[in-house]
C-alpha positions in Angstrom: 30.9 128.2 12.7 30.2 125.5 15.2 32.0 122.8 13.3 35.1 125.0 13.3 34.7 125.5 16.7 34.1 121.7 17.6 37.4 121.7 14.9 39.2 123.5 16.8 38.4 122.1 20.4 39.6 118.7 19.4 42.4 119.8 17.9 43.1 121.9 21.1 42.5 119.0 23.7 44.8 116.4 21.1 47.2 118.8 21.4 47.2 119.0 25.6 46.7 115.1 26.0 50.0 114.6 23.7 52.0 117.5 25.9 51.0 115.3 28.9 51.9 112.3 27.9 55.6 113.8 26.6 56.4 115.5 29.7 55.4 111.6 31.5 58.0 109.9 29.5 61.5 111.9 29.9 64.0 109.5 30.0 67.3 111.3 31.1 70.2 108.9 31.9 72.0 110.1 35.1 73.0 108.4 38.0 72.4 109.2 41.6 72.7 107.4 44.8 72.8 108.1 48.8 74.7 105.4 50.6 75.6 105.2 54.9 79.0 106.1 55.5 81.0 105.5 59.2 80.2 108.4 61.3 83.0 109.7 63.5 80.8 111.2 65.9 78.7 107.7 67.4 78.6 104.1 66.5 75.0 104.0 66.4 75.2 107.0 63.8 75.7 106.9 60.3 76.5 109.3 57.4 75.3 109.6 54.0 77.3 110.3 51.3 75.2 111.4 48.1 77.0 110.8 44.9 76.1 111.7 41.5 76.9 111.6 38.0 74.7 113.5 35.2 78.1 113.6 33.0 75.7 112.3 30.1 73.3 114.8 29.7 74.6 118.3 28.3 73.7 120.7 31.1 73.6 124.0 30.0 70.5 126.6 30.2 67.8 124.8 28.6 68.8 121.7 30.9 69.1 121.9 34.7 69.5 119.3 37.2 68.3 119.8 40.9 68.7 117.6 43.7 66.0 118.5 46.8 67.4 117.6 50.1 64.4 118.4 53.0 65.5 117.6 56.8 62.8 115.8 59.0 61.7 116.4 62.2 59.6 113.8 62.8 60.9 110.9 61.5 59.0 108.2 63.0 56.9 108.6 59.5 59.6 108.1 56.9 58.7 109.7 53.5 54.7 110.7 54.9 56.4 113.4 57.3 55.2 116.6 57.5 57.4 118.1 59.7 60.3 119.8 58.0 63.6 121.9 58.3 64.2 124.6 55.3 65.3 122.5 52.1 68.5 122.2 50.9 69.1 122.7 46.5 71.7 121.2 44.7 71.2 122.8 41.6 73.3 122.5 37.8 72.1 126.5 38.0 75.1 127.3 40.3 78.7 128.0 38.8 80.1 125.4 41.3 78.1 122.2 40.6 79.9 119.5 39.0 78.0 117.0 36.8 80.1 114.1 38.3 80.3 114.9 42.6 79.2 114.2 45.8 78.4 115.7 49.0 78.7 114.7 53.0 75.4 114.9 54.8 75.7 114.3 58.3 73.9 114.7 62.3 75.7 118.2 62.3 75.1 119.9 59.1 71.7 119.1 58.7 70.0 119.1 62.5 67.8 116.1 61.7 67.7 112.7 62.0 66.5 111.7 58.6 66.1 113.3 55.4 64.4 112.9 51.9 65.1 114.0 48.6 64.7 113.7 45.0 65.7 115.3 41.6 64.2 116.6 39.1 65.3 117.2 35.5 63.7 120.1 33.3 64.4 120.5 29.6 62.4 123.2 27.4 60.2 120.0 26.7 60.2 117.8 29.4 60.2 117.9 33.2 61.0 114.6 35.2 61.2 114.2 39.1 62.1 110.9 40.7 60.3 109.7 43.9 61.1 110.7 47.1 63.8 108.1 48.9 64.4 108.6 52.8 67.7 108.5 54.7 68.0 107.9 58.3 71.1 108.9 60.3 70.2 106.2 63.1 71.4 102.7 62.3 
Protein backbone atom coordinates (compact mmCIF):
# COMPACT_ATOMS: atom_id res chain seq x y z
CA UNK A 1 0.00 0.00 0.00
CA UNK A 2 2.77 2.45 0.72
CA UNK A 3 4.63 1.80 -2.51
CA UNK A 4 1.52 2.49 -4.43
CA UNK A 5 1.09 5.39 -2.63
CA UNK A 6 4.77 6.72 -2.96
CA UNK A 7 3.69 5.33 -6.87
CA UNK A 8 1.28 7.40 -7.10
CA UNK A 9 2.80 10.71 -5.48
CA UNK A 10 5.48 10.75 -8.00
CA UNK A 11 3.52 10.22 -10.66
CA UNK A 12 1.19 13.03 -9.29
CA UNK A 13 4.07 15.65 -8.71
CA UNK A 14 5.66 14.56 -12.57
CA UNK A 15 2.60 15.25 -13.73
CA UNK A 16 2.24 19.10 -12.01
CA UNK A 17 6.08 19.96 -12.74
CA UNK A 18 5.38 19.07 -16.63
CA UNK A 19 1.83 21.33 -16.58
CA UNK A 20 4.22 24.09 -15.28
CA UNK A 21 6.74 24.04 -17.41
CA UNK A 22 3.96 23.90 -20.60
CA UNK A 23 2.01 26.73 -19.46
CA UNK A 24 5.93 28.69 -19.19
CA UNK A 25 6.66 27.98 -22.79
CA UNK A 26 3.47 29.29 -24.95
CA UNK A 27 4.87 30.61 -27.90
CA UNK A 28 1.88 32.47 -29.70
CA UNK A 29 3.04 34.74 -32.69
CA UNK A 30 1.18 38.10 -32.65
CA UNK A 31 2.33 41.39 -32.88
CA UNK A 32 1.72 44.35 -30.75
CA UNK A 33 3.18 47.69 -30.34
CA UNK A 34 2.39 51.29 -28.63
CA UNK A 35 4.15 54.12 -30.46
CA UNK A 36 3.85 58.40 -29.63
CA UNK A 37 1.79 59.98 -32.01
CA UNK A 38 1.43 64.24 -32.51
CA UNK A 39 -1.04 65.39 -30.05
CA UNK A 40 -3.30 68.15 -31.21
CA UNK A 41 -3.92 69.43 -27.90
CA UNK A 42 0.01 70.58 -26.61
CA UNK A 43 3.47 70.34 -28.10
CA UNK A 44 4.87 69.01 -25.04
CA UNK A 45 2.10 66.11 -25.23
CA UNK A 46 2.04 63.11 -27.07
CA UNK A 47 -0.34 60.32 -28.12
CA UNK A 48 -0.10 56.76 -28.27
CA UNK A 49 -1.42 54.81 -30.81
CA UNK A 50 -1.54 50.93 -29.92
CA UNK A 51 -1.59 48.69 -32.88
CA UNK A 52 -2.04 45.13 -33.17
CA UNK A 53 -2.09 42.25 -35.27
CA UNK A 54 -3.03 38.56 -33.78
CA UNK A 55 -4.29 37.70 -37.51
CA UNK A 56 -2.11 34.35 -37.00
CA UNK A 57 -3.52 32.77 -34.28
CA UNK A 58 -7.27 31.36 -34.79
CA UNK A 59 -9.24 33.27 -32.13
CA UNK A 60 -12.16 31.67 -31.39
CA UNK A 61 -13.51 30.33 -27.81
CA UNK A 62 -10.76 28.12 -26.70
CA UNK A 63 -8.35 31.14 -27.63
CA UNK A 64 -8.71 34.68 -26.42
CA UNK A 65 -6.50 37.57 -26.64
CA UNK A 66 -6.60 40.48 -23.99
CA UNK A 67 -4.88 43.62 -23.97
CA UNK A 68 -4.74 45.35 -20.20
CA UNK A 69 -4.56 48.97 -20.33
CA UNK A 70 -4.30 50.49 -16.42
CA UNK A 71 -4.03 54.52 -16.07
CA UNK A 72 -1.45 55.85 -13.52
CA UNK A 73 -1.69 58.41 -11.16
CA UNK A 74 1.53 58.58 -9.94
CA UNK A 75 3.79 58.37 -12.53
CA UNK A 76 6.92 59.46 -11.21
CA UNK A 77 7.40 55.51 -10.64
CA UNK A 78 6.96 54.11 -14.12
CA UNK A 79 5.96 50.42 -14.13
CA UNK A 80 6.43 50.11 -9.88
CA UNK A 81 3.24 52.45 -9.47
CA UNK A 82 0.67 51.70 -7.32
CA UNK A 83 -1.61 54.28 -7.80
CA UNK A 84 -4.21 53.40 -10.47
CA UNK A 85 -7.34 54.50 -12.48
CA UNK A 86 -10.01 51.52 -13.26
CA UNK A 87 -8.41 49.27 -16.18
CA UNK A 88 -9.24 49.32 -19.46
CA UNK A 89 -9.77 45.48 -21.59
CA UNK A 90 -9.31 44.97 -24.99
CA UNK A 91 -10.48 41.63 -25.24
CA UNK A 92 -10.86 38.97 -28.60
CA UNK A 93 -14.18 38.05 -26.25
CA UNK A 94 -16.08 41.11 -27.58
CA UNK A 95 -18.06 40.90 -31.04
CA UNK A 96 -16.22 44.03 -32.12
CA UNK A 97 -12.45 43.30 -31.77
CA UNK A 98 -10.61 42.86 -34.79
CA UNK A 99 -7.51 40.62 -34.83
CA UNK A 100 -5.62 43.18 -37.00
CA UNK A 101 -6.56 47.15 -35.28
CA UNK A 102 -5.59 49.73 -33.28
CA UNK A 103 -6.76 52.21 -30.89
CA UNK A 104 -6.07 56.14 -29.90
CA UNK A 105 -5.14 56.60 -26.31
CA UNK A 106 -4.78 60.03 -25.39
CA UNK A 107 -4.55 63.01 -22.16
CA UNK A 108 -8.50 63.12 -22.57
CA UNK A 109 -9.71 59.64 -22.78
CA UNK A 110 -7.74 58.20 -20.28
CA UNK A 111 -7.17 61.14 -17.25
CA UNK A 112 -3.59 60.13 -16.73
CA UNK A 113 -0.38 60.92 -17.60
CA UNK A 114 1.05 57.54 -18.25
CA UNK A 115 -0.26 54.16 -18.61
CA UNK A 116 0.92 50.44 -18.65
CA UNK A 117 -0.32 47.40 -20.18
CA UNK A 118 0.23 44.02 -21.35
CA UNK A 119 -1.55 41.04 -22.98
CA UNK A 120 -2.12 37.97 -22.18
CA UNK A 121 -3.03 34.92 -24.35
CA UNK A 122 -5.08 31.88 -22.88
CA UNK A 123 -5.59 28.60 -24.80
CA UNK A 124 -7.31 25.47 -23.04
CA UNK A 125 -3.46 24.52 -22.44
CA UNK A 126 -1.53 27.43 -22.14
CA UNK A 127 -1.69 30.83 -20.64
CA UNK A 128 1.02 33.54 -21.58
CA UNK A 129 1.24 37.26 -20.42
CA UNK A 130 3.90 39.58 -21.64
CA UNK A 131 5.58 42.10 -19.26
CA UNK A 132 4.31 45.21 -18.37
CA UNK A 133 5.61 48.23 -20.84
CA UNK A 134 4.85 51.98 -19.65
CA UNK A 135 3.74 54.86 -21.83
CA UNK A 136 4.03 58.44 -20.87
CA UNK A 137 1.93 61.14 -22.46
CA UNK A 138 4.66 63.85 -21.48
CA UNK A 139 7.56 64.10 -23.94
Amino acid sequence: MKKCFLTMLFVLSTFLSNSQEQNSNCDFNYQINVSPAKSDLLESLQEAQMKWDFSKLKLNKDLTVTIEVVPIFDCFNGETATDFKETIIISSDKSDFKSKGSFLFNLDNMMAKCFKWRVIVKSKSCTEASNWKHFSYLK
